[in-house]
C-alpha positions as CSV (number, residue, x, y, z in Angstrom):
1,X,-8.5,-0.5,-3.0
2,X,-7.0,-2.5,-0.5
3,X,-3.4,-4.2,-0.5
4,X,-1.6,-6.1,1.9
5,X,1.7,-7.7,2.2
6,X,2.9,-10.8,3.8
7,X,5.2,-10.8,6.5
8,X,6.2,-13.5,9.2
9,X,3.0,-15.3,8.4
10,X,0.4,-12.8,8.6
11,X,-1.1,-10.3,6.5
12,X,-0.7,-6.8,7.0
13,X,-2.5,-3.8,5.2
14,X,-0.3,-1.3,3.5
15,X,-3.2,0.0,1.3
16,X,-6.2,0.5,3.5
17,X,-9.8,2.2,1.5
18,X,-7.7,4.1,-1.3
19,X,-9.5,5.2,-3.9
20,X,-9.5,8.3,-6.1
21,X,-10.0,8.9,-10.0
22,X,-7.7,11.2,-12.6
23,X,-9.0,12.9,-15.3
24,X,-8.2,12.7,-18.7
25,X,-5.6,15.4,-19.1
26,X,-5.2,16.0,-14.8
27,X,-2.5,16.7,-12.6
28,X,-3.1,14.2,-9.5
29,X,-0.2,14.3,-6.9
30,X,0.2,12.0,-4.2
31,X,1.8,13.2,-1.5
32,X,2.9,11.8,2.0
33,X,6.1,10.8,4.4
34,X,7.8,7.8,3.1
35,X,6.2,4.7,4.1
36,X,2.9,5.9,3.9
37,X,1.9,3.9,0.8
38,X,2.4,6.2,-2.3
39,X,4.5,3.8,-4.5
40,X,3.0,1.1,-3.4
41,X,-1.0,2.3,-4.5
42,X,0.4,4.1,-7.7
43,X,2.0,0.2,-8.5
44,X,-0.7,-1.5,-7.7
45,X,-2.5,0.8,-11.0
46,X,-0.8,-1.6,-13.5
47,X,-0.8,-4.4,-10.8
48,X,2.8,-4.1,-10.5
49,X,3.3,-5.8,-6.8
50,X,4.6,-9.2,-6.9
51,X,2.1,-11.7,-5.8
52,X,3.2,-12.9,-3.3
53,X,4.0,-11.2,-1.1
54,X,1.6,-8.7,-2.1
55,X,-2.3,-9.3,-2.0
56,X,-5.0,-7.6,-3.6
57,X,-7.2,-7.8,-0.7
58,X,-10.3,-5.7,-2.0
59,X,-12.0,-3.1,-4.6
60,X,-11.1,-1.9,-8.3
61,X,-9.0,-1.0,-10.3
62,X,-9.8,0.7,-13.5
63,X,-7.7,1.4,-16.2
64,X,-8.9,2.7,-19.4
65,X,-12.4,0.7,-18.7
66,X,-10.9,-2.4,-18.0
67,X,-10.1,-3.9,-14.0
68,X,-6.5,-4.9,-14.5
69,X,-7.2,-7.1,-11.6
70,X,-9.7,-9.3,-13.2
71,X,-7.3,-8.5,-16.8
72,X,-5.4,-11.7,-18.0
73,X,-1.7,-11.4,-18.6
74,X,-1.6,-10.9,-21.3
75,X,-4.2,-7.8,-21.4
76,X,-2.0,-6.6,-18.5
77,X,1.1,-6.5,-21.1
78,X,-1.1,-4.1,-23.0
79,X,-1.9,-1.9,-20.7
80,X,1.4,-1.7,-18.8
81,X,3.1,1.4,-21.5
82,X,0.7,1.4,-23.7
83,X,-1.8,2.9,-21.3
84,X,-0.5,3.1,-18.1
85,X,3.6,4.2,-18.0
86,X,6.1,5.0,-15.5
87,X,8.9,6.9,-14.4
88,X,10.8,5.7,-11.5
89,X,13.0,7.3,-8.7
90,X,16.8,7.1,-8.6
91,X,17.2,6.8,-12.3
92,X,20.6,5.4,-12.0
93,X,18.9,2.4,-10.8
94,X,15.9,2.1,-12.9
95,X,18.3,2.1,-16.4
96,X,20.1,-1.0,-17.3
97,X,23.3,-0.4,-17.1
98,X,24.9,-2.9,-19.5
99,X,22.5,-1.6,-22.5
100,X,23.0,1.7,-24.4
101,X,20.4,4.5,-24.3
102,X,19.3,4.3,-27.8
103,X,18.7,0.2,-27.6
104,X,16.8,0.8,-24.6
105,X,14.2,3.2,-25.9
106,X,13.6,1.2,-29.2
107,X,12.9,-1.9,-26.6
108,X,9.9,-0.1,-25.8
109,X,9.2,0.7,-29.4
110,X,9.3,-2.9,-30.2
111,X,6.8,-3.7,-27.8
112,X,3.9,-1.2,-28.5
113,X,4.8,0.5,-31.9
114,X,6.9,-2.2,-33.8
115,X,7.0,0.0,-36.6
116,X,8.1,3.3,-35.0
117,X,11.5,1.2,-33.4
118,X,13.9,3.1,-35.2
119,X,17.1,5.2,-34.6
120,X,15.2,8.1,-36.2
121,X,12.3,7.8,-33.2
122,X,14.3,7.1,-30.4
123,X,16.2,10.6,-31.6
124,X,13.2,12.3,-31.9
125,X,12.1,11.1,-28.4
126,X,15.3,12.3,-26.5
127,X,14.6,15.4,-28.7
128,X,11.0,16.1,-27.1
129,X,12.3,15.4,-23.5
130,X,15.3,18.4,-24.0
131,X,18.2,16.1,-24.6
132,X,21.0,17.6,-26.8
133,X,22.8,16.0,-29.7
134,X,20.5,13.3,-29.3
135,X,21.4,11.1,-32.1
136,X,25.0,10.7,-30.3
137,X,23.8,10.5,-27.1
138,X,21.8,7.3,-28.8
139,X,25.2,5.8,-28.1
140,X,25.4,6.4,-25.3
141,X,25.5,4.2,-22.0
142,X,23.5,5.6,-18.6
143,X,26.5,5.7,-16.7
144,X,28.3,8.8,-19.3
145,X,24.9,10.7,-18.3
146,X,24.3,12.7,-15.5
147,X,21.0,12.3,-12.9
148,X,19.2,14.7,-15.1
149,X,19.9,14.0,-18.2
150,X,19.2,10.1,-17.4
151,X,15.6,10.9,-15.8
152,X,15.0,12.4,-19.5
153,X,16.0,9.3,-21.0
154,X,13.5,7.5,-18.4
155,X,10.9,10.0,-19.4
156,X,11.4,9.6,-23.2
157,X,11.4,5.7,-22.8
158,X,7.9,5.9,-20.9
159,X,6.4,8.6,-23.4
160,X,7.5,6.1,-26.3
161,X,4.4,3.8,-26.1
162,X,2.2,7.3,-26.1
163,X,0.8,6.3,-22.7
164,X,-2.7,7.8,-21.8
165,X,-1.4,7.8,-17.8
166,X,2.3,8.9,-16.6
167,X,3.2,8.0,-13.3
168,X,5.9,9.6,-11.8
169,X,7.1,8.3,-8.3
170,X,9.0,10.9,-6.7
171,X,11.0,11.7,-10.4
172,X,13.4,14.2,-8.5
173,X,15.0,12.7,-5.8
174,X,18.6,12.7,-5.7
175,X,18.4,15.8,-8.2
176,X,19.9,19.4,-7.5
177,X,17.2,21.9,-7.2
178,X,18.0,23.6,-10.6
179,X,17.2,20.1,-12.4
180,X,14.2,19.4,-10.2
181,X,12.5,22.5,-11.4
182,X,13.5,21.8,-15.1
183,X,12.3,18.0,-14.8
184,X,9.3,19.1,-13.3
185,X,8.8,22.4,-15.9
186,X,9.6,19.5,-18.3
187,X,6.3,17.2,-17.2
188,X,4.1,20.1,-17.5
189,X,4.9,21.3,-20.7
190,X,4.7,17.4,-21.9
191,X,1.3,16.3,-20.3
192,X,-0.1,20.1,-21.7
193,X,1.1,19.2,-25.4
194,X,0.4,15.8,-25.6
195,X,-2.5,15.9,-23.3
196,X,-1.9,13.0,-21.1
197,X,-2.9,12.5,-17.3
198,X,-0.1,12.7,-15.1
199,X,0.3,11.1,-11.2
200,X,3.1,12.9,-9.4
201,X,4.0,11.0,-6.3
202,X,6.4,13.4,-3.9
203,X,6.6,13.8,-0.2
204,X,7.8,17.4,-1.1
205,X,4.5,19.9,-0.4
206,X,6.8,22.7,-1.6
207,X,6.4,21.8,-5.3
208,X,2.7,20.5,-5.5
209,X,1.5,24.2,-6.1
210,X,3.4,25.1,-9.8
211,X,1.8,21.5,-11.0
212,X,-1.3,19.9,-9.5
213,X,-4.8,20.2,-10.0
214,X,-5.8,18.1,-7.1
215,X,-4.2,16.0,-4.3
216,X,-4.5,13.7,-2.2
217,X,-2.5,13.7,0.9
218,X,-1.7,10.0,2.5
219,X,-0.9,8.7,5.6
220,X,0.2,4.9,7.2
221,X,-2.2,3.6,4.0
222,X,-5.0,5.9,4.2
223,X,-6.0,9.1,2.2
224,X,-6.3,12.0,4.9
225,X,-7.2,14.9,2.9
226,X,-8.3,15.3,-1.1
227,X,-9.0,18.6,-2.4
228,X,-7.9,21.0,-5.6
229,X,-4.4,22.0,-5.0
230,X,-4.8,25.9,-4.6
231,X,-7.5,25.0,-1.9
232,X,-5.5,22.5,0.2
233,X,-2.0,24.9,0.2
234,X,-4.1,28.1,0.8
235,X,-6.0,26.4,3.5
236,X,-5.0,23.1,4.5
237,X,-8.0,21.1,7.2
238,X,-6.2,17.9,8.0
239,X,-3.6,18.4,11.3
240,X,-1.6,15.7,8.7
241,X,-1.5,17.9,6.0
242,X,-1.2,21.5,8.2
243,X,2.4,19.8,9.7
244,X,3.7,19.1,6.1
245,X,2.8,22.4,5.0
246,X,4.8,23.9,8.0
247,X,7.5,21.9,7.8
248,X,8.0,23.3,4.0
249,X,11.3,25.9,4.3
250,X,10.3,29.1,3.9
251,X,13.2,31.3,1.7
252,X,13.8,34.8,4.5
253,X,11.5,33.4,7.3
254,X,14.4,34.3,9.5
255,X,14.2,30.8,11.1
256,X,16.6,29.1,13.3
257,X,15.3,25.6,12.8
258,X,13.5,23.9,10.2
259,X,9.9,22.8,11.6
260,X,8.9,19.0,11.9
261,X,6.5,16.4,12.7
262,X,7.2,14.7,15.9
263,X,7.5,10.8,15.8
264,X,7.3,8.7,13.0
265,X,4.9,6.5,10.5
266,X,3.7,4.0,11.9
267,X,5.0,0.4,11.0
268,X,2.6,-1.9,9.2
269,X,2.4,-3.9,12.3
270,X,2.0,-1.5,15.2
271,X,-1.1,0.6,13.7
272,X,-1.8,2.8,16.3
273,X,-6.5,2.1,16.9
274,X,-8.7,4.9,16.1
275,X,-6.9,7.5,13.8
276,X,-4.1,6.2,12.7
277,X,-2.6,9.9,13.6
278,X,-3.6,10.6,17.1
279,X,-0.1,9.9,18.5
280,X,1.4,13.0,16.4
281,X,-1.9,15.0,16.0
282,X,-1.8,18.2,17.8
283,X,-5.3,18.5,18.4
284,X,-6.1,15.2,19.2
285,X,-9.2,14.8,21.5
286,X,-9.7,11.7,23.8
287,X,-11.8,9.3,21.3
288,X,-9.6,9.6,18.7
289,X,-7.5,6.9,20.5
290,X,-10.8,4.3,19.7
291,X,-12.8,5.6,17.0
292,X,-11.7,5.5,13.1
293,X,-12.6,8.3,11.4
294,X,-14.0,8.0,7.4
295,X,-13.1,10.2,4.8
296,X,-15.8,12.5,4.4
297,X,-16.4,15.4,2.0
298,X,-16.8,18.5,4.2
299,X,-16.9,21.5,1.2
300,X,-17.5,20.6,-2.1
301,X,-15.0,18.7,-4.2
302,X,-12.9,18.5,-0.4
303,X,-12.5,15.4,1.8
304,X,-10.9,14.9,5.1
305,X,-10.5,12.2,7.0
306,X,-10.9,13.6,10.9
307,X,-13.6,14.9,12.5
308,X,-11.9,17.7,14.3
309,X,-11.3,19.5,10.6
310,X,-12.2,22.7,11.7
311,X,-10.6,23.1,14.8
312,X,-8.0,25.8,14.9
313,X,-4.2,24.5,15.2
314,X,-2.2,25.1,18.1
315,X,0.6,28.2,18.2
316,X,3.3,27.3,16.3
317,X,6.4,27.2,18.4
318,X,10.4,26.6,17.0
């Protein structure tokens, strides 16, 4: 899949040779630094992107059997819910504000199971996602709920059209650490009993272990590394993917300071040539200035985009 976005009268590519397939029933995390492209491929699923000033530039996109971007609209309307749903970051946001909860669940009752859009279900829903009192909270407007108890409502509203894919884009942001855990606890006991696929998108490293079964790490547009979870975090071959692991706070390392990557993402404009991670790599040799390394698979079921995988990383120094 390739994507790119308009800007100042060119085209630039935000989504560059991304492709990777979930499994009925799978835990698929994307994970990666902000602006490496995450939300912007996990849109693209139920062609979200505006268009303009998005363009599909290349490849597939299959959902269910069907390329959603060869679908009509009104195929799309289908999928979009009743195939495909999503939970978005910053809640708060994501809510209308002006709407009570319960009117905004039976919305999306209406829309793919007319005949479930009842008070009754839209209980039952906030129910199944560990709401209390749920017919009152029915009543009740986003603003009278707090962070958590609003990304439940979020959650119940995607799980009303009994999607086959859930995507949540980074669904804990802004959240406490207590409620990130019992969101996330919450996902996995809801893709287990209703055996859905879920796509986790997070830049967090720290929390891919207690829910994924693969991942695919991305950087400025590109997948880096793909590999089962417990494989990647136990031993970790991209230099990408070895800095986020080390930059993950370790509780009684005795630390002074937190570990980071040095510089930033690059800006859709000022790709760096060759890999697109020399300029922070810490084992970058001289040709990886001019030649672009493909993602290969280098053990079985594991791919890595670099051709220095194996080389041993540097000391780590604080």
């Amino acid at each position: 899949m390739q994507i790119d976005f308009a800007s100042g009268g060119r085209r630039l590519r935000a989504v560059d040779g991304v492709s990777f397939s979930i499994a009925a029933g799978e835990t698929f995390c994307l994970v990666g630094e902000s602006g490496c492209g995450k939300s912007a491929t996990a849109l693209a699923i139920a062609r979200l992107l505006p268009e303009p000033p998005a363009y599909y530039a290349g490849g597939k996109i299959l959902l269910d059997g069907v390329d959603v971007l060869q679908a009509p609209e009104r195929r799309l309307r289908a999928l979009r819910g009743g195939v495909v749903a999503y939970v978005f970051q910053e809640p708060g946001a994501a809510l209308n504000p002006v709407f009570r909860v319960g009117g905004q669940i039976k919305e999306m009752l209406r829309l793919h199971r007319p005949g479930a859009a009842t008070d009754a279900e839209a209980a039952r829903l906030l129910k199944s996602v560990g709401i209390p009192a749920p017919e009152s909270r029915l009543k009740s407007f986003p603003h009278e709920l707090s962070g958590g108890m609003q990304q439940r409502v979020l959650i119940a509203m995607a799980l009303a059209a009994q999607p086959k894919l859930l995507v949540a884009d980074e669904p804990t942001t802004a959240l406490d650490v207590t409620i990130q855990a019992q969101i996330l606890d919450l996902l996995k006991h809801l893709r287990q009993r209703l055996g859905m696929s879920l796509l986790l998108i997070t830049h967090n490293l720290g929390i891919v272990g207690d829910i994924a079964d693969r991942v695919a790490v991305m950087y400025a547009g590109q997948i880096v590394e793909m590999a089962p979870a417990r494989a990647l975090l136990r031993r970790p071959l991209h230099p990408y993917t070895r800095a986020l692991i080390a930059s993950v706070p370790v509780l009684g390392a005795g630390e002074a300071r937190l570990r980071s990557i040095p510089g930033n993402v690059p800006a859709l404009d000022a790709m760096p040539g060759g890999c697109r991670f020399h300029p922070r790599c810490p084992v970058a040799q001289p040709d990886c200035r001019a030649n672009k390394p493909e993602l290969i698979e280098v053990e079985p079921g594991r791919w890595v985009r670099c051709p220095y995988w194996s080389t041993p990383p540097p000391p780590l120094s604080s």
